[in-house]
Structures are given as structure tokens and as C-alpha cells.
C-alpha positions as CSV (number, residue, x, y, z in Angstrom):
1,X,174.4,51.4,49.7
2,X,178.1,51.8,49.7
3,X,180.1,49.7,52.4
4,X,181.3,51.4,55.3
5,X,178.0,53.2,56.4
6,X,175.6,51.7,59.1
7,X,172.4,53.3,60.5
8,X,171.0,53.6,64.4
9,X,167.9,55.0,64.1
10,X,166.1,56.3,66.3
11,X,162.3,55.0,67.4
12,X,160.5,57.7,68.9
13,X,158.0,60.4,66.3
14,X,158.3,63.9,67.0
15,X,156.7,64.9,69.9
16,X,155.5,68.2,71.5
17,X,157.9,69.9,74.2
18,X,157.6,72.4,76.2
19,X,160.6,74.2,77.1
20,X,162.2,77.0,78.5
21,X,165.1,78.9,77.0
22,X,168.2,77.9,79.0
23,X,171.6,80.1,78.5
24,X,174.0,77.5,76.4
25,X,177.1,77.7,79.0
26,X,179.5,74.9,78.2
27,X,181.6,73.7,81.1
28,X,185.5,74.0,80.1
29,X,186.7,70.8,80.2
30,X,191.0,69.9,79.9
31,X,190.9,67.1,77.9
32,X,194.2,65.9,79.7
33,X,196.8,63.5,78.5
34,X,196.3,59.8,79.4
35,X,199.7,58.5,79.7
36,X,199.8,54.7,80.5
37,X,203.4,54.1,79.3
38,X,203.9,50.6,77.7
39,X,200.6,50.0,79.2
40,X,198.5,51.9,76.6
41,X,195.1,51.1,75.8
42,X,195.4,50.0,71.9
43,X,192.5,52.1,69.6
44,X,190.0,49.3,68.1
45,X,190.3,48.3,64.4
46,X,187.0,49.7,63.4
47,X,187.3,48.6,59.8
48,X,187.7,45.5,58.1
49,X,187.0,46.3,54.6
50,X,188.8,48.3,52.4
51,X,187.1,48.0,49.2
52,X,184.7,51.0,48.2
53,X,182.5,48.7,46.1
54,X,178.9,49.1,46.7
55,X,176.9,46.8,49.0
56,X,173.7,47.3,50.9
57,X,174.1,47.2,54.7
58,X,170.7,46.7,57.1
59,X,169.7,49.4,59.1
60,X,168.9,48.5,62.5
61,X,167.2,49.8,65.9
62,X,168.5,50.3,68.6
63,X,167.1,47.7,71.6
64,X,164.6,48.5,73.7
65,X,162.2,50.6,71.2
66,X,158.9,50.5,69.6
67,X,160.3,49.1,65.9
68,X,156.3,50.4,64.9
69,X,157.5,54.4,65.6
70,X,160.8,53.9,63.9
71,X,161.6,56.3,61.3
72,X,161.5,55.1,57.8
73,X,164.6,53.6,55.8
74,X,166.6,56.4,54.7
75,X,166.4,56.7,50.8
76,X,168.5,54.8,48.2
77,X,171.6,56.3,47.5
78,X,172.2,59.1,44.7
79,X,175.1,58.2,42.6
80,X,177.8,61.2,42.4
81,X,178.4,62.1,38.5
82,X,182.1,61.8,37.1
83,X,182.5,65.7,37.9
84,X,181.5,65.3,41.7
85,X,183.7,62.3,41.7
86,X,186.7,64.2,40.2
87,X,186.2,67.3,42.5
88,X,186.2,65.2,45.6
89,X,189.7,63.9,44.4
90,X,191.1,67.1,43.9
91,X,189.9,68.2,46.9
92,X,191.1,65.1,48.9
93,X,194.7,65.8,47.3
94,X,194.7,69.4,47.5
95,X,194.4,69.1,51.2
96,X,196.7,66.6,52.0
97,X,199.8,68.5,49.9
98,X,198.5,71.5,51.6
99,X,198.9,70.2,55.3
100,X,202.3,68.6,54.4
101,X,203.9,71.5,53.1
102,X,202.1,73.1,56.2
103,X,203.6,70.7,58.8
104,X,206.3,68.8,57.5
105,X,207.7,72.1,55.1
106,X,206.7,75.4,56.1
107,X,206.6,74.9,60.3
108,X,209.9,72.6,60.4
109,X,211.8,75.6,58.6
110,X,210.5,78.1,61.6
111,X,208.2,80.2,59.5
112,X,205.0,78.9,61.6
113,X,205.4,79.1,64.6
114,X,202.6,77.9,67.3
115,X,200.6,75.0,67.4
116,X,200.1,72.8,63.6
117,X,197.0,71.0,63.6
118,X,196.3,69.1,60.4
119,X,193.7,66.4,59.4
120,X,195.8,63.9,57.8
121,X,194.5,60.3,56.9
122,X,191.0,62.7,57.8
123,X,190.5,64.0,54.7
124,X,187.2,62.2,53.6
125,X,185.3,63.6,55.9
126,X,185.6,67.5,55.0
127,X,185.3,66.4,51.6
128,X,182.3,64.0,51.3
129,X,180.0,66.2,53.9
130,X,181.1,69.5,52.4
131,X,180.0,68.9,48.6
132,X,176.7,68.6,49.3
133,X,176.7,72.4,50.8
134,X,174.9,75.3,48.7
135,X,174.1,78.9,48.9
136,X,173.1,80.1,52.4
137,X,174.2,76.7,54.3
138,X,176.9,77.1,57.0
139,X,179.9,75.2,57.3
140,X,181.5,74.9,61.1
141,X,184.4,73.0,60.8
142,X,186.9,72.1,63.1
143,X,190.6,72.7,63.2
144,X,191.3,69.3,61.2
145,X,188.7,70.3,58.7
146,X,190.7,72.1,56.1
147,X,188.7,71.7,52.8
148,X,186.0,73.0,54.3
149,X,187.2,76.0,54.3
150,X,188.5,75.6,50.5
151,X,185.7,74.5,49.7
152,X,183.1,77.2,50.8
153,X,185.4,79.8,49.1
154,X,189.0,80.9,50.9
155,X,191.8,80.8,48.5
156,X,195.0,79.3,49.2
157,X,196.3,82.6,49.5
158,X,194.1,83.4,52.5
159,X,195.3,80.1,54.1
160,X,198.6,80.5,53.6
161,X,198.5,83.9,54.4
162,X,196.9,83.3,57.6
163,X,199.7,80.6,58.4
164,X,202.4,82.3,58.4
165,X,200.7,85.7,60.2
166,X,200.7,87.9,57.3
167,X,198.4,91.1,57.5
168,X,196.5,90.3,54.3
169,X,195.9,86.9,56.1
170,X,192.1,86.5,56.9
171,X,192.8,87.5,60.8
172,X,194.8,90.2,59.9
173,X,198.1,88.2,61.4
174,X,196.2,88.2,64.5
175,X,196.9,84.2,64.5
176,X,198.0,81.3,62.7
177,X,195.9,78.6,62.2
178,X,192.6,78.0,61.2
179,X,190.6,79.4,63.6
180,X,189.1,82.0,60.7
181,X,185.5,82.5,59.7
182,X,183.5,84.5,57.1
183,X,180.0,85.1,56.7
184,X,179.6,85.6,53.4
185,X,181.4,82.3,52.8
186,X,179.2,80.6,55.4
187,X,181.8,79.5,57.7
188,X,181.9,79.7,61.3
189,X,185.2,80.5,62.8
190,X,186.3,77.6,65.0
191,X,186.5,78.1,69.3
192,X,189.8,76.8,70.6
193,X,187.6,75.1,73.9
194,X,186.6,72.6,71.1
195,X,182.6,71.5,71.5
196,X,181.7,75.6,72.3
197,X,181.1,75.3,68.6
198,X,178.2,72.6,68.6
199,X,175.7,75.6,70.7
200,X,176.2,77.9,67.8
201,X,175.7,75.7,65.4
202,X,172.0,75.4,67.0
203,X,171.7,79.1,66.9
204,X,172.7,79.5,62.9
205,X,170.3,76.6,62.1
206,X,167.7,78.2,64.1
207,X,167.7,81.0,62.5
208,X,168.0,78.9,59.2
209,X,165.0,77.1,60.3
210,X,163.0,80.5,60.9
211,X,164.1,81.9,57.4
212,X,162.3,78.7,55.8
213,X,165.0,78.5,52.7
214,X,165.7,75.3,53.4
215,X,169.4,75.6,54.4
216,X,171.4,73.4,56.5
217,X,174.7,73.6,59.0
218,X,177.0,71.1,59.2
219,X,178.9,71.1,62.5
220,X,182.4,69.1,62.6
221,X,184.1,68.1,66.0
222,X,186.2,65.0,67.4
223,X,185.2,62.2,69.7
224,X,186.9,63.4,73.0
225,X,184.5,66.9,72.5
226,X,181.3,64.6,72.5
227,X,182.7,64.4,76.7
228,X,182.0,67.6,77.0
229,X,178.4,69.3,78.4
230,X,178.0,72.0,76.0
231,X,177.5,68.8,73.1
232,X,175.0,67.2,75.5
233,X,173.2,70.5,75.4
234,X,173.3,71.3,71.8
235,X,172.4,68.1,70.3
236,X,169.5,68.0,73.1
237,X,168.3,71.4,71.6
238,X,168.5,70.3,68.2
239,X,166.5,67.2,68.5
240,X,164.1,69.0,70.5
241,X,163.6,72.2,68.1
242,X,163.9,70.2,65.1
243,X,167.0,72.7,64.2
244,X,168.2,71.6,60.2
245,X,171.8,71.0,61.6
246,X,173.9,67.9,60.9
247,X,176.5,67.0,64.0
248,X,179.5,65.3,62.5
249,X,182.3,63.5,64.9
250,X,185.6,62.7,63.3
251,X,186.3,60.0,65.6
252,X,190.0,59.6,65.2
253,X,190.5,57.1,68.4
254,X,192.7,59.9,70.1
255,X,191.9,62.9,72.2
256,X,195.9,63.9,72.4
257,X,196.8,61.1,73.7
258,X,193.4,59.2,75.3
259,X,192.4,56.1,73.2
260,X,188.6,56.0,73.1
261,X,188.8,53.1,75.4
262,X,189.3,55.5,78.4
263,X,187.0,58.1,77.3
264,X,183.6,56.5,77.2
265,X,181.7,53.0,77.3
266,X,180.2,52.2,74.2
267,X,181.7,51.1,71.2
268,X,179.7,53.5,68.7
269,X,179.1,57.0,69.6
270,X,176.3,56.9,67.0
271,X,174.1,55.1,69.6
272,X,173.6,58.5,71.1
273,X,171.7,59.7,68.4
274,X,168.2,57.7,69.2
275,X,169.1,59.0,72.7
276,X,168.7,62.3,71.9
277,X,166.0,61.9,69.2
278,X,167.6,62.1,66.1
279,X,169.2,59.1,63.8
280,X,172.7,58.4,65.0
281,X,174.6,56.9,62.0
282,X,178.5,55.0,62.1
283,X,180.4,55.4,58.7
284,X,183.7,54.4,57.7
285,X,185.2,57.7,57.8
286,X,188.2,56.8,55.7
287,X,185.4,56.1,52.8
288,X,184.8,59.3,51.0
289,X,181.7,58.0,49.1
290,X,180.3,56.2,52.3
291,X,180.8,59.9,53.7
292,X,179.1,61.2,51.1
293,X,176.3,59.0,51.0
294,X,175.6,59.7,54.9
295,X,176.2,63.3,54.6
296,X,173.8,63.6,51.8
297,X,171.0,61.5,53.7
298,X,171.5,63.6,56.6
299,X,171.7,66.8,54.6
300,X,167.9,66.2,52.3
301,X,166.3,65.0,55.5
302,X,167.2,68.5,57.3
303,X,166.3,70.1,54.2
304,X,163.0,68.6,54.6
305,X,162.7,69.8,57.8
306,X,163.7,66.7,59.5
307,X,165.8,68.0,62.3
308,X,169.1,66.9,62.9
309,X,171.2,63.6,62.6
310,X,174.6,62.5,64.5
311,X,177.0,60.9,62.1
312,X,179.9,59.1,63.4
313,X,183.0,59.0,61.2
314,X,185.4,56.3,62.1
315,X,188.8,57.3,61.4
316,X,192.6,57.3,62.6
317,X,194.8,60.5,63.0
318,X,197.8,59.4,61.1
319,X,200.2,62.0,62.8
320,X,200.5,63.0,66.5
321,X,198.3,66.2,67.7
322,X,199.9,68.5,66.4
323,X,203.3,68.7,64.8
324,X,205.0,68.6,68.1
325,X,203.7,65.7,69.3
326,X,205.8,62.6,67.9
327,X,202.7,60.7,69.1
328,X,204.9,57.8,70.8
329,X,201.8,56.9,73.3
330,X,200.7,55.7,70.0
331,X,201.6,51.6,69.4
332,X,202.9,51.4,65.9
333,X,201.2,48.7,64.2
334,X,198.3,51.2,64.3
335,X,199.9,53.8,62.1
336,X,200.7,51.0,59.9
337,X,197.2,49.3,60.2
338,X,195.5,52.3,59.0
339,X,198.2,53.5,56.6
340,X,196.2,50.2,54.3
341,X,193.3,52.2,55.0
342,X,194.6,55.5,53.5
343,X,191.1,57.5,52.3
344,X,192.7,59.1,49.4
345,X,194.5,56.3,48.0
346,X,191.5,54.0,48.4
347,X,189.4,56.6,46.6
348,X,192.1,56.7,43.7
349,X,192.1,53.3,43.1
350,X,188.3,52.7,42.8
351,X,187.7,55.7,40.6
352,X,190.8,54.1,38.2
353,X,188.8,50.5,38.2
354,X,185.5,52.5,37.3
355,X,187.0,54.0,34.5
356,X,186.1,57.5,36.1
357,X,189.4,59.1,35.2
358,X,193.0,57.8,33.7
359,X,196.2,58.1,35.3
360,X,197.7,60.7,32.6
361,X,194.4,62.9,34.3
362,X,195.7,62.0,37.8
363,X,199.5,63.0,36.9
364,X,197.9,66.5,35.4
365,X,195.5,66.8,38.7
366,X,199.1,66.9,40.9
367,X,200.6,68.8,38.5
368,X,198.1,71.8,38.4
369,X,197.8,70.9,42.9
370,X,201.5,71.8,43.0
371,X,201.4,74.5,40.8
372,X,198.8,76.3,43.0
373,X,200.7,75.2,46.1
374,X,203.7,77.2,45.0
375,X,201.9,79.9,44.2
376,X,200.3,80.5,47.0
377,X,203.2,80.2,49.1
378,X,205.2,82.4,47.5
379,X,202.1,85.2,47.7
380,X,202.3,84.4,51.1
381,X,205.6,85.1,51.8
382,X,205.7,88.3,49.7
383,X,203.0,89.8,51.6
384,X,203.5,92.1,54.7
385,X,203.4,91.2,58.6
386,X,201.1,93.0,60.4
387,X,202.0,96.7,61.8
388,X,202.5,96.5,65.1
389,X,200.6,99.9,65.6
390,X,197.3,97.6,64.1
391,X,197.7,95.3,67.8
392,X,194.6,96.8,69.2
393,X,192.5,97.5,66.6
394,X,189.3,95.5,67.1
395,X,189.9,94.7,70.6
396,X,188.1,97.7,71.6
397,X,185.9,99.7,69.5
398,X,186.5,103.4,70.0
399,X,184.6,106.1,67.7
400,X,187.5,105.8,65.3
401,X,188.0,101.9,65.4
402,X,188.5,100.6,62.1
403,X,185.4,98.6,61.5
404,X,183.8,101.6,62.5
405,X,184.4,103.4,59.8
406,X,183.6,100.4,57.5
407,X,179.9,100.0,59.1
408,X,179.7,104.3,59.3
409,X,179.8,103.8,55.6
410,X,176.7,102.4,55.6
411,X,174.9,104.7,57.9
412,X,175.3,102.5,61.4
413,X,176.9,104.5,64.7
414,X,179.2,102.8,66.6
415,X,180.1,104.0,70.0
């Protein structure tokens, strides 16, 4: 097993409940600024390590439980081949050119305007959970999640296109972000009260679970949502209903500006996992292949019908919230202590020592990630804003609303 990746298990074997359906209604919860001026609390060092050679790390249980009812040892790890190895890299550096020119390019020369949310030094995560994804899973990622949605099928185009509020964009200029979604992609559009997404990630793997393919849904979220009630009540439902869904916290040590010392007790959030009923497992988040490895795990057992497992990615967010935020609650040292810990440039180096690919393949990698860049930029910028006319299509559906006509195709009314 790689380092990075730890496992709290939980004790209890499935038991029989009985329950009664109760409406999901999450609790809207501000997650408001913590300010403590030069009294901040400083965000833990969570790794000490930051090799990516392999090394097997014991599993333990949490206190307190019957060690005879503990569920067995997750299986040895699969290696990645040299292709899966060389996608994740591209990937990993496809996102992180993409969120720069989005946030340190496109936004500071006023042609996004709005919030810019990006995932830097956060890449791994996306990327090592993601891959594993096949036909008919479901992908809910959050709003620093973006090669997820690359990864389950939008072009660069459609990004880009959505970022700068063009009407070929995937909301139709509607918004600029990443708050899109599409079906026949398998991605879940993400809800701005962050953690609303966690109950309907229950729902798709229920009905996942019904259809008996096998499928999985991978639900992505930070540490300050795992505060709010709608959480509680999803990863409750999912332990309970054995749903194949796969909770995934990028714990970045900052809700805007709360260090996860003033947002909850514990050290690991993965402890909650045995509390619920499912494994809860802590994984270096800035390791792509200890991602992988857990993501994978988590991934066959749902397959298997399992249920669900809580994986806690520990990671830093190596810019402020969003691009306004110059993040000064922030001490420094930290931005420098993690910068060592970068997830991409770790992941370079240990697929150079391993003889996996050569520099010259590297230089032609960012090359060809540049190329595509530029492209889709410029398609962006060619394309059309919305027509103001189109402002309240879809908002209410009339008997000649737009998608209307689309679904009339097809022999459905609409009224």
C-alpha cells in the first residue's frame, strides 16, 4: 500500500433496520468568516512525507468495538498501468493551466466576472477518484472539482464557454462557473448551499442500487459542509440502505476563512465513518496514487454491494476562496509548507524515477495542454452572448417553452 492512506474501519455487520422515509431537508447553514486577526488558529501539518513510494500502512479500529465484527482488510492494491499513469498526469496538468488562465488570466482582465472558485494544490483528488468511473456511474463534484467534469466528458470548449457566459456555454450564459451538469455525461450539477448535494447523491445511487448494474456515485464536498445536517442525514441513509455511493471530503483546512481547528473536535473526520456504519478512510490528498488506491477500494466494495465508505482527503487550498479573497487570515509559512507538498509536482517526479515517462514526453504533454488551452479560449470568445430575449426561457414552462418542443418531439405534453 502506497503511503499516505490510512483506514478506520468500522466494527459493526450489517444489520436489519427499519425505517421510515423522512423528507431530506437540509438546514441552510452560513458558513461565516472566522476572523481572529493575528490571533489565527494555524491549520495542522497533516503530512509529513512526501515521497509517493509504496509502503504498507496497518489498518486500525476504531476504540471501543468488537475487533471480532470488523470488516475484513481491504484488498491489496491494483497497480495503475503506464497509460492510467500518464492520463492522470495530463489530467492533473490540464487542470491546473486551466484554473490559472481561469483565475489569474481570464478574470483579472474583466472577462469573468463573479465569483472564481478553483481547486488548486487540489488537483489529486478529482483525478485519482474520477478514473476509476465507467459507463452509467455518476460523478457529483464540487465547485473545486474541475477534472471531473473533463473527465466524464465536457470539452474545454463547454468550460470555457460557460466561463465567460457565452450562449453555446452548457447553461446557456445563464452563469459562470461550474455549477453545470449533464445526464448523459453522469454528472450532477453542483448546489451553491454546498452539502445539499450529499442527499441526492443517495437518491442517484438508490436508484443505481435498484437497477442492479453495479454502478457507483462518487459525491465530492469540503470539510466545513461535513457541519452541516443535510451530510449527517445522507451519509446516515447511505449506511443504512447500503446505497453504492462513495462520500469524498477535500479537506483543505479552510472553510473561507475557518481553520478546522474552530470547526469541529477531532483531528480526522474519517472517524465518522464507523459512526455511521461505513469505513471511514484518511488519505494524503496531495497523493494522487494514495487517492487512487482509496478511491478504487471504496469504488469495488460499492460495486459489490458493499454500501458506502467516507474518505477523507487531506489537503491545503493553495489560493484564497475565490479569486477575490487575497487569503491574508491565512499565516504564510503554510502556503509555503504545502507548496513542498505540491500533488502534481510530486506525481511528476516519481513517475520520472519509475521510468514511466521521459521529460522530452512531459515537454510534448504541455505543449499539446497549451495548444488545447488556446483553442478553446479563443472558441470561447468567438462565440455569442446570450440573447437577452432567451432570459426567461426555462424559468417557466409555457406550451411553447423551449424544452417543450424538444420533449413534444418525442411524443411527451408539457403544460
Amino acid at each position: 500500500m502506497r503511503r499516505g492512506i490510512s483506514y478506520v474501519l468500522d466494527s459493526a455487520k450489517s444489520r436489519s433496520f427499519a425505517c421510515a422515509q423522512d423528507d431530506i431537508l437540509g438546514t441552510f447553514f452560513n458558513k461565516l468568516p472566522v476572523w481572529r486577526g493575528s490571533n489565527l488558529i494555524p491549520a495542522p501539518d497533516w503530512t509529513t512525507e512526501p515521497e509517493l513510494r509504496r509502503m504498507e500502512i496497518p489498518r486500525t479500529l476504531t476504540g471501543n468495538h468488537n475487533t471480532g465484527n470488523a470488516h475484513p482488510r481491504p484488498a491489496p492494491p491494483t497497480e495503475p498501468t503506464a497509460e492510467t499513469l500518464k492520463r492522470m498526469l495530463y489530467y492533473l496538468k490540464l487542470t491546473r493551466e486551466c484554473e490559472h488562465r481561469i483565475e489569474r488570466v481570464l478574470y483579472r482582465q474583466g472577462k469573468i466576472v463573479g465569483g472564481v472558485y478553483v481547486g488548486r494544490g487540489q488537483e489529486a483528488i478529482a483525478v485519482g477518484a474520477t478514473i476509476h468511473l465507467r459507463e452509467g456511474d455518476v460523478s457529483l463534484p464540487s465547485h473545486r472539482d474541475f477534472a471531473a467534469f473533463v473527465m466524464r466528458g465536457f470539452s474545454l470548449k463547454d468550460i470555457f464557454c460557460n466561463w465567460l457566459g457565452r450562449a453555446e456555454g452548457p447553461s446557456r450564459g445563464r452563469e459562470n462557473t461550474t455549477h453545470i451538469g449533464d445526464l448523459t455525461r453522469g454528472v450532477i450539477p453542483i448546489i451553491s448551499p454546498l452539502g445539499d448535494t450529499c442527499p441526492v447523491a443517495c437518491g442517484v445511487a438508490l436508484v443505481q442500487k435498484q437497477r442492479g448494474r453495479g454502478n457507483v456515485s462518487l459525491v465530492h464536498f469540503g470539510e466545513g459542509t461535513t457541519s452541516r445536517g443535510d451530510v449527517h442525514e445522507a451519509m446516515n441513509m447511505a449506511a443504512v440502505w447500503k446505497l453504492p455511493v462513495i462520500f469524498i471530503c477535500n479537506n483543505n483546512a479552510y472553510a473561507y476563512s475557518t481553520p478546522t481547528a474552530a470547526q469541529f473536535a477531532i483531528e480526522d473526520l474519517a472517524e465518522r465513518g464507523p459512526a455511521y456504519g461505513m469505513p471511514g478512510v484518511k488519505v494524503d490528498g496531495n497523493n494522487v496514487l494514495a487517492v487512487y488506491e482509496a478511491a478504487l477500494q471504496a469504488v469495488e466494495r460499492a460495486r459489490r454491494g458493499g454500501g458506502p465508505t467516507f474518505i477523507e482527503c487531506k489537503t491545503f487550498r493553495m489560493t484564497g476562496h475565490s479569486a477575490h479573497d487575497a487569503a491574508d487570515y491565512v499565516p504564510g509559512d503554510l502556503f509555503e509548507h504545502w507548496e513542498k507538498k505540491d500533488p502534481i509536482a510530486r506525481f511528476e517526479k516519481e513517475l520520472l524515477a519509475r521510468s514511466v515517462i521521459q521529460s522530452e514526453e512531459i515537454d510534448a504533454m504541455m505543449s499539446r495542454i497549451h495548444h488545447e488551452v488556446d483553442e478553446a479560449i479563443a472558441a470561447a470568445e468567438a462565440a455569442p452572448l446570450p440573447d437577452p430575449g432567451t432570459a426567461v426561457e426555462g424559468v417557466l414552462c409555457k406550451e411553447r417553452c423551449w424544452w417543450g418542443h424538444k420533449a413534444g418531439e418525442h411524443g411527451r405534453a408539457h403544460s
